[in-house]
Structure formats: structure tokens, C-alpha cells
N, C-alpha and C positions, 0 to 999 in steps of 0.2 A: 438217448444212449450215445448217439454219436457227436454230441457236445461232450461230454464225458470222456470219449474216446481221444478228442481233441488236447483236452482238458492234460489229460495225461500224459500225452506224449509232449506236448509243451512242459510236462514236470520231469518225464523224462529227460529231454534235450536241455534243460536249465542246469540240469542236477550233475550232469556230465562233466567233469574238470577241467578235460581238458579245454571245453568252450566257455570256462566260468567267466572270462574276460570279454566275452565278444558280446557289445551291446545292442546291435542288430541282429534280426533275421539276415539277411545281406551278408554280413560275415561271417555267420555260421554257416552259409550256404557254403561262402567261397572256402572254406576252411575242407568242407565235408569232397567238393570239387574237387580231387586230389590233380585230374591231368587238366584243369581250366579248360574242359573244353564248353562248358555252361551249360553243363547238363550232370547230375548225382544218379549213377549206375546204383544197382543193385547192391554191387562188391562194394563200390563204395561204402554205400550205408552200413557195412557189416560192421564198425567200428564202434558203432551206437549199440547192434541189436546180435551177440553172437547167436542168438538162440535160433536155430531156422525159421522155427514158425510164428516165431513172433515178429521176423524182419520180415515176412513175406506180408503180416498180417499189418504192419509200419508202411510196408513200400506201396500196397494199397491206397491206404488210406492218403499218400502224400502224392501219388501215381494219378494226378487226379481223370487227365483224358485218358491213360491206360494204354499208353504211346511206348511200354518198358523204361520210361526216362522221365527223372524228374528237373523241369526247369526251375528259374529260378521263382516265376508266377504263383507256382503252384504249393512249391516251399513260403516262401511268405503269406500267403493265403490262408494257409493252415496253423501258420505259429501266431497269425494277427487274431484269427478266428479263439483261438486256445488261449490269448492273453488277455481277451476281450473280457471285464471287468464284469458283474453280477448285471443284469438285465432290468433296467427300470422299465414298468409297466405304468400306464396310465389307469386311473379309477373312473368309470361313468360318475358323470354327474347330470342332472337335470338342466334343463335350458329354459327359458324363458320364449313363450311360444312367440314373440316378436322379433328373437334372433332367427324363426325358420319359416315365420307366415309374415305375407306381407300382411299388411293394417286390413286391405278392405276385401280381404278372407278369412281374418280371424274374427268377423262377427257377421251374420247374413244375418238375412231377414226373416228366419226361420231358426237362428242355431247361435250359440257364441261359443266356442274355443275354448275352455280354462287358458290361464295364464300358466302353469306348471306344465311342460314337458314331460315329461319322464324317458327316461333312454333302458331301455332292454338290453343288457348284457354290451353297452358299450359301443349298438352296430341301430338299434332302431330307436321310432321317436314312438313313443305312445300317447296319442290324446285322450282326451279327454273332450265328451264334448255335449253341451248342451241343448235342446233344441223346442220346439213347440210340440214333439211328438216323445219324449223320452230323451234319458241322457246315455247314447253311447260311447263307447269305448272303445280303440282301433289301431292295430298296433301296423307302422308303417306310412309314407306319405301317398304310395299308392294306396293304399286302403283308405285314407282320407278322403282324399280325392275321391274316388266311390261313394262312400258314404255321403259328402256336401251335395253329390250328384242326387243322391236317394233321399237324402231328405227334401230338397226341391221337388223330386217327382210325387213323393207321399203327399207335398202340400198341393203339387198341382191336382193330383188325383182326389183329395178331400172336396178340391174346387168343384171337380167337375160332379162330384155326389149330390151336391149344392144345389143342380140346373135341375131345370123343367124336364128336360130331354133325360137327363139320369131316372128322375121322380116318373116317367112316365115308363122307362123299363125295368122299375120296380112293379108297375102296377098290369105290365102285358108279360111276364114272367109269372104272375100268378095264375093266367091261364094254362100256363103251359103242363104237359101229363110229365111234371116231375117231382119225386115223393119231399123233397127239401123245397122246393122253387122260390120263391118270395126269399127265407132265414138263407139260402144261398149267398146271398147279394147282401142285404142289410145285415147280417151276421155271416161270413164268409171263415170255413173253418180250417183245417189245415189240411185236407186228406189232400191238395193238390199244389202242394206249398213250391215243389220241386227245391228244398233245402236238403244238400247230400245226392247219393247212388238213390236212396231206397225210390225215388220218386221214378228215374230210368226204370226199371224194375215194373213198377205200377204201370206209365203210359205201354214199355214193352208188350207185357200180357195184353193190356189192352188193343192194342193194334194187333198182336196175333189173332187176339178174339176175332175182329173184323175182318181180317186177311181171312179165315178162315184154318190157319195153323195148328186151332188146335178148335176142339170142341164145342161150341153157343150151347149155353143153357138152350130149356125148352121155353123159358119165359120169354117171351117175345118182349118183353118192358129192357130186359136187361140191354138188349142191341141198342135200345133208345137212349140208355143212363150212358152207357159207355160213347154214345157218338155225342151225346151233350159235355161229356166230359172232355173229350177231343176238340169240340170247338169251344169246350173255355178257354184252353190252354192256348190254342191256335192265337185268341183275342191279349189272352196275355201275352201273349209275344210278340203281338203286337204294338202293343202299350210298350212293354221296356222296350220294345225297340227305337219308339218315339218318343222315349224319354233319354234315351240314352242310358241305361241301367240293365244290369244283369237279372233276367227274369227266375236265376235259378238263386237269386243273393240269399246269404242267412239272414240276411235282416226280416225279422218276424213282423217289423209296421209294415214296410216295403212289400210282403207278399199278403199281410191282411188286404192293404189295397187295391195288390195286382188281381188278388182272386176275387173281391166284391167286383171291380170290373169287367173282367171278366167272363164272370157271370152274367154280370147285366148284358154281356153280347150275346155269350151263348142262349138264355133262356127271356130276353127281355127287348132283342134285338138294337140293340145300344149299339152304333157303330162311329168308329173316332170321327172321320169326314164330317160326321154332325155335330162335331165337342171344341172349340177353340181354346188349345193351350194358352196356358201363359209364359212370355218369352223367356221369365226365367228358367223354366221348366227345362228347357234343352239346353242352357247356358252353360258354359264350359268353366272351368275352376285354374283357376291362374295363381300361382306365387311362390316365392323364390326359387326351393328346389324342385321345380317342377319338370313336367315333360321336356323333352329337348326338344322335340316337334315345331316349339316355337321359333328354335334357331335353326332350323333347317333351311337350307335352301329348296327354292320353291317347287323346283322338278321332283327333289328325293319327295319332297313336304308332302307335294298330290300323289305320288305314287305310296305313298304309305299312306296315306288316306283313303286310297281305296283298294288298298289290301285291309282294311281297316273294315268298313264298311260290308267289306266281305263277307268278313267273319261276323258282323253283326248282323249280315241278315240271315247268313247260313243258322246264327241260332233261333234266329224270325221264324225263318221258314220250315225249320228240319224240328220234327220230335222229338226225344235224345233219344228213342231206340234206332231212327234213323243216325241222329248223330255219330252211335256206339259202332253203328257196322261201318260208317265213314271212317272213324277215327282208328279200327282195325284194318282195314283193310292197306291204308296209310302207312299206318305200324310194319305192316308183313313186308310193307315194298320195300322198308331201310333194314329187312333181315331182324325187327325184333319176335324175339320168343313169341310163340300163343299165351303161355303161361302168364311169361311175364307181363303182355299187352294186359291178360285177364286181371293182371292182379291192380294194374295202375286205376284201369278203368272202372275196377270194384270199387277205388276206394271212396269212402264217403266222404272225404276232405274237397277232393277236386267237384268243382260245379261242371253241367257241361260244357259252359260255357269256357270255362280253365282246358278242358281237355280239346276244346277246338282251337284255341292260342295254342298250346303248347305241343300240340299232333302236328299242326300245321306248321310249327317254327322250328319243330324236330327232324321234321320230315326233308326241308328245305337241307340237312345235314349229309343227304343220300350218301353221298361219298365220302363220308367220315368213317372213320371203323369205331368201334367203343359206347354205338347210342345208348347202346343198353344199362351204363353206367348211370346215364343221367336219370333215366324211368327207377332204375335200383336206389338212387338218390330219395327221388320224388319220394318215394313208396316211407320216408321216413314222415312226411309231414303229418300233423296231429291236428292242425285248424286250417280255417280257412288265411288267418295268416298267414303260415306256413307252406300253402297251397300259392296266393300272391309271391312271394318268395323265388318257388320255381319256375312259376310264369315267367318272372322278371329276369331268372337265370338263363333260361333257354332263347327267350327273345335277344338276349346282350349275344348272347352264343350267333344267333339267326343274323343282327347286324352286324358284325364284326364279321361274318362268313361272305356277307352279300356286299359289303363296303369296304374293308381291307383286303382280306385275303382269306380264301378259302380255307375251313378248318379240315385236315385231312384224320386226325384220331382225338379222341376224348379219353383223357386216364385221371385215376382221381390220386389225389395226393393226401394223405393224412386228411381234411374233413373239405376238403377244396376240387372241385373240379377244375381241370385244366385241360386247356385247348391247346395244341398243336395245329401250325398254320402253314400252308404250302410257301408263304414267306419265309421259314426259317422261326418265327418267332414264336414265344408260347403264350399265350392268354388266359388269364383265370377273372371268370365273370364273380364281382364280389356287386350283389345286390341287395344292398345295406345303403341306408341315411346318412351316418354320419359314422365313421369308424375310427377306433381309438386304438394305438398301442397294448397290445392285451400280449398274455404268453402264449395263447394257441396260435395266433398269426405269427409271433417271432418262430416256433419250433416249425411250424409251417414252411416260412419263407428258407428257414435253415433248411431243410427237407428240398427247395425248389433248386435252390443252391446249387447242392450237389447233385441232383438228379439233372440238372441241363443246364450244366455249364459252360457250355458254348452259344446257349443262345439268349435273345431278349427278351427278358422276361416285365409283361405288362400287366400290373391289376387294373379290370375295369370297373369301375364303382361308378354306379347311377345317383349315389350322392355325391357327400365330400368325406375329408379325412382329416384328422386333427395335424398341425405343423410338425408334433413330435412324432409322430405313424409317419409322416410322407418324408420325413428327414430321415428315420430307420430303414423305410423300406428303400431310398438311395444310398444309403451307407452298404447296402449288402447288391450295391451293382442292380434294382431293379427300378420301374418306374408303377406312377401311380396313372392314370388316367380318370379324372372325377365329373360327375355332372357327363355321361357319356351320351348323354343324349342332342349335344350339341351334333353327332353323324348319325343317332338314332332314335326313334321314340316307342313306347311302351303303351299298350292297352290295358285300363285300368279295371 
């Protein structure tokens, strides 16, 4: 609308005779100047606009700081904005996965890469990918990165099925007084998958069960299913965590796995101390646009390492019905709704793992005003990619608060959150691979424009941006910042 609006009054001010000669904005400023003193009053303008409320509805929009006076900045601003020719967009196109993987991650020893890319609406990379356990599908290079992790750990995990030491808590699990015991482990089925909420939900009741919270059957058997079930879990969480892998992942090979393992603790007594990984198992996944962690210097490097490690044991060690009253209680301290906390926490997209990154990196916000905008955001995602998404949002939010300058409010602008910074400056975290000139980012940044225009407005992208996107978004006074990870890194 308000391109339009521009639109206009440039057809207007052209149309005008008596400026039909003046080939500058510049001259028609000095023209409209009547006493030179470099500034266009109100009365002024009345020569253009007799009508009242349409000169008031003109001096607005040209009024840009709202100072009663228009200079001469703010006049050419507006006639350059309004003469600005039709807007070329760029079209996604597919990449070739060697323009974004290095060589020796686009084939392991377990997996090969397709060679096609594919790009999602312009902003992510989609693989494609192949491996000794199924071919999946992942849209994003965090989500890659997870995945190369998970397929290593399913193959380490197949290993260890392998051993004498596995083969023999197949065969002391058969003792055990439980109605599955044995088809647990050599057929391991989903009811403890922890994929989505509904699994929080499951272990919840179960721990009420044992707390005592709410009611025990009279069956004395059931006390014994549900504490076997608690220490499968416990053993899975111990496994991802010595894999380095999210024990709540959707990957369905990844938790057949986690659960045959498991098991073999809970009912077979199988314990890791006895099982020697193999080194690729915990190896880390390196290439091009990857982590910024690598370039960090070495004090931030360890101090994110073991905020890192934190959070991976916190999902080691805690439930997620313990996790849930953690992550609320967190919630309440930065002023979010109950409501709202309830609604994030229901939803099935975020693993609990997602909601202890992104509790913890929200929470670090305390003295922001607006958290609530970002949880109102989340609450749109549909998959676990989409879930990756706002992790990666809130963490850029979390470094940029901890490394530049504290963010003091969060407001969201047409589909964009933006940061305001006790600097003066504004930031809007864009966590996107590769981003192209599109029209929702032009009407966007028009949008950023006018609403703060007096300060510096920075996008941070954890990828990169095509030459024609970083050359637009400096034509309209703003900057790009790409690959942000070179002051911050990201858990995958």
C-alpha cells in the first residue's frame, strides 16, 4: 500500500506545471522552499495539496522523523522511492551439491549426497541423501548436519548389536518378569520412540505413577513395566548422548536403534562402559557453510562448548516431564503467559530437546520486552524443519544479545522478527542457507525503512545471500551480515 502511496504522489508532483521543468528532486524541493531557509513548512506545501486532508495526509508521509518539517533528505527519499522502476526478483534455482558440500562430506562411509540440491522457496537447500540404512530427505544444513551425525550413530549402534556382550543381554533379558522381554530388544517397537509431545505426555503419567501423584493399579506387575520403562529411556539417553544425537529425533532407523539398546540395558543389563564405539561415531561433520564455532576464537569457542554440553546433558539426565516444569518455570521468569508457555510446549513439532535450546536461549532475553512474539512465531511451525528454523532464530537472537549488544524489545514486522538493541541498532535474525531477492523480503525491508529510520538496520543470516539480494538490500541504506557464525555457533 504504501509503495502505491509513493507511487502517487510522485504522479502527483510530476503532473504539476508549474514544476514540469525541474529535472531533479533537488529543484523541486528548492522551488517548494519558498523563504530558503531548508526546510518545506506545512503552508508551504499547500500549493501542491489545497485540499486539507489530503495535504495533511502528503505532509505525513514526506514528514518522515515527524519533526513538523520537511528537509531536504527526506524529500528526495520519497520522490527516489516513488520513481523507482518495477522490481526485479530473482527465481530459485537448484545448486549443485559441490557448490555447498565440501568433497569429503558429500560421500561417507555410510551415505552419499545426491548431486541435485534443491532450494525451497529461494531461502533453503534440500538433500537428498542416501545411505546403508534408507534414503533420506532434509530440508536445511542444520538438519544435515544431524542427520550425517545419526546415520553414523545407527551404523555404530548396528555394531555394537553385532558383539558377544549385546548377544548375551539378548539372552539375560529373557529371564527377566517382563510380558515383551526378548521381541523388546531384537524387535524394538515404537511405544517409546519419544518422536513429537505425545511421548512427554507417556513418560509424564509415568512418573506421576511412581511419585505417587495420582493412583497404582492394584497390579503389582505394572509398578515393575513402568520402572523398566524408565530405565530404558534413562539408557537411551545415554546412548544419544554418547553419540552425540538427539534421543527425541524423528528419524524412525535412529530411534529403532536407540530403543533395541535400550532395552538391552534396561532388561538385559547391557551397559555402554562395556561396548567400545567406533571413532566415527562421535565425529563431527565439517563443510562449507557450516558452524561458525570453527572460527571462533578460542575463550568464546570453550565457553560455548560448555553451554553446549549442558544442554546435552540436561537432556541426558532429565525426563521431559522433568524437562517441561524446567522449561516453564524459565518461561514465567521472562513474564511469558501460562497459556502461551502451554501452547508452545504442546506442540508436537518441537522435540524436547528444541525446547531446552530454545527455553534456555530465550530466557538469556530477560530484559527484552516482546518475548512473547517469538513463542507466537514458533507456534506457526508444521515439522521438525520448521522447528530447526526457530532454534536457529532465537540462538542468533541469544548471540547477538551476549556478543554485540544487548537486545532490549522484540517486534515483528510483516513475516520478520526484529531486534532492537541497547546500541541504537536494529537486527533481524534471517536463518536461511542461501537467500535470494524475492518480493516478500523487498516489501519487508520497505516496511523496515520507514518504521526505523534513524537507525542501523542489520540482517543476520547464518548462511549467505546472492550478490543481487546484498546489492538491494544496500541500495535501501541496510546491511547483510552472512555466515554469522563466524561470533557465533548453533546446536544442531
Amino acid at each position: 500500500m504504501k509503495k502505491i502511496v509513493f507511487w502517487l504522489l510522485f504522479c502527483m508532483l510530476a503532473s504539476v506545471p508549474a514544476f514540469a521543468g525541474y529535472k531533479t528532486p533537488q529543484e523541486m524541493f528548492y522551488s517548494l522552499d519558498v523563504n530558503k531557509d531548508g526546510k518545506i513548512m506545512k503552508e508551504e506545501l499547500m500549493v501542491l495539496y489545497r485540499d486539507k486532508i489530503v495535504l495533511e495526509e502528503k505532509y505525513v508521509i514526506l514528514d518522515k522523523d515527524g519533526d513538523g518539517s520537511i528537509v531536504m533528505e527526506e524529500f528526495v527519499n520519497v520522490y527516489e522511492v516513488a520513481k523507482r522502476p518495477k522490481a526485479e526478483y530473482e527465481v530459485p534455482r537448484n545448486r549443485l551439491v559441490s557448490e555447498v558440500l565440501n568433497w569429503d562430506v558429500i560421500e561417507g562411509e555410510h551415505y552419499t549426497i545426491e548431486q541435485t540440491v534443491r532450494i525451497y522457496d529461494g531461502f533453503m537447500h534440500h538433500f537428498a541423501v542416501n545411505s546403508d540404512f534408507g534414503t533420506f530427505e532434509v530440508t536445511g544444513d542444520s538438519a544435515l548436519r544431524k542427520l550425517l551425525r545419526e546415520i553414523d550413530a545407527i551404523a555404530a549402534l548396528q555394531e555394537v548389536k553385532k558383539s558377544k556382550i549385546f548377544m548375551k543381554a539378548v539372552k539375560e533379558s529373557a529371564k527377566r518378569p517382563f510380558h515383551m522381554g526378548k521381541n523388546m530388544i531384537t524387535h524394538p517397537v515404537d511405544t517409546v520412540s519419544g518422536v513429537g509431545k505425545g511421548v512427554g505426555t507417556l513418560f509424564g503419567n509415568i512418573k506421576k505413577g511412581i511419585s505417587g501423584t495420582v493412583h497404582h493399579t492394584t497390579d503389582p506387575s505394572e509398578d515393575s513395566k513402568a520402572e523398566q520403562v524408565l530405565q530404558m529411556t534413562t539408557y537411551k539417553r545415554e546412548w544419544a548422548y554418547k553419540l552425540g544425537v538427539d534421543p527425541y529425533s524423528s528419524n524412525k532407523s535412529l530411534q529403532k536403534e536407540l530403543n533395541s539398546i535400550g532395552w538391552a540395558g534396561a532388561l538385559g543389563g547391557l551397559t555402554m562402559s562395556a561396548v567400545t564405539l567406533p571413532a566415527s561415531a562421535t565425529a563431527g561433520v565439517v563443510y562449507k557453510t557450516m558452524r561458525l564455532a570453527d572460527t571462533m576464537d578460542e575463550a568464546a569457542d570453550e565457553q560455548r562448548a560448555t553451554y553446549v554440553d549442558q544442554i546435552n546433558k540436561m537432556v541426558e539426565e532429565l525426563p521431559p516431564s522433568r524437562m517441561r516444569i524446567t522449561n516453564e518455570e524459565k518461561l514465567a521468569e521472562i513474564g511469558i503467559d501460562d497459556e502461551l508457555a502451554k501452547q508452545y510446549l504442546d506442540s508436537p513439532y518441537f522435540t524436547p530437546r528444541h525446547d531446552a535450546i530454545i527455553v534456555n536461549n530465550l530466557a538469556s532475553l530477560k530484559d527484552a520486552k516482546g518475548c512473547e512474539l517469538f513463542l507466537q512465531m514458533a507456534l506457526c511451525a508444521m515439522c521438525e524443519d520448521d522447528a530447526n528454523f526457530f532454534q536457529n532464530m532465537v540462538e542468533i537472537l541469544h548471540g547477538y544479545n551476549s556478543k554485540v549488544s544487548p537486545i532490549t524489545e522484540l517486534n515483528k514486522v510483516s513475516f520478520l522478527l526484529v531486534a532492537s538493541a541497547k546500541n541504537g541498532n536494529v537486527m533481524i535474525p534471517i536463518p536461511v542457507d542461501h537467500g535470494i531477492w524475492r518480493a516478500p523480503i523487498d516489501r519487508a525491508s520497505q516496511e523496515l525503512v520507514e518504521l526505523y529510520p534513524n537507525s542501523n538496520i542489520e540482517f543476520w543470516v547464518t548462511g549467505t545471500v546472492s550478490t543481487f539480494a546484498r546489492q538491494q538490500v544496500r541500495e535501501r541504506g541496510m546491511e547483510v551480515k552472512e555466515q554469522v557464525g563466524s561470533m557465533i555457533s548453533f546446536m544442531d
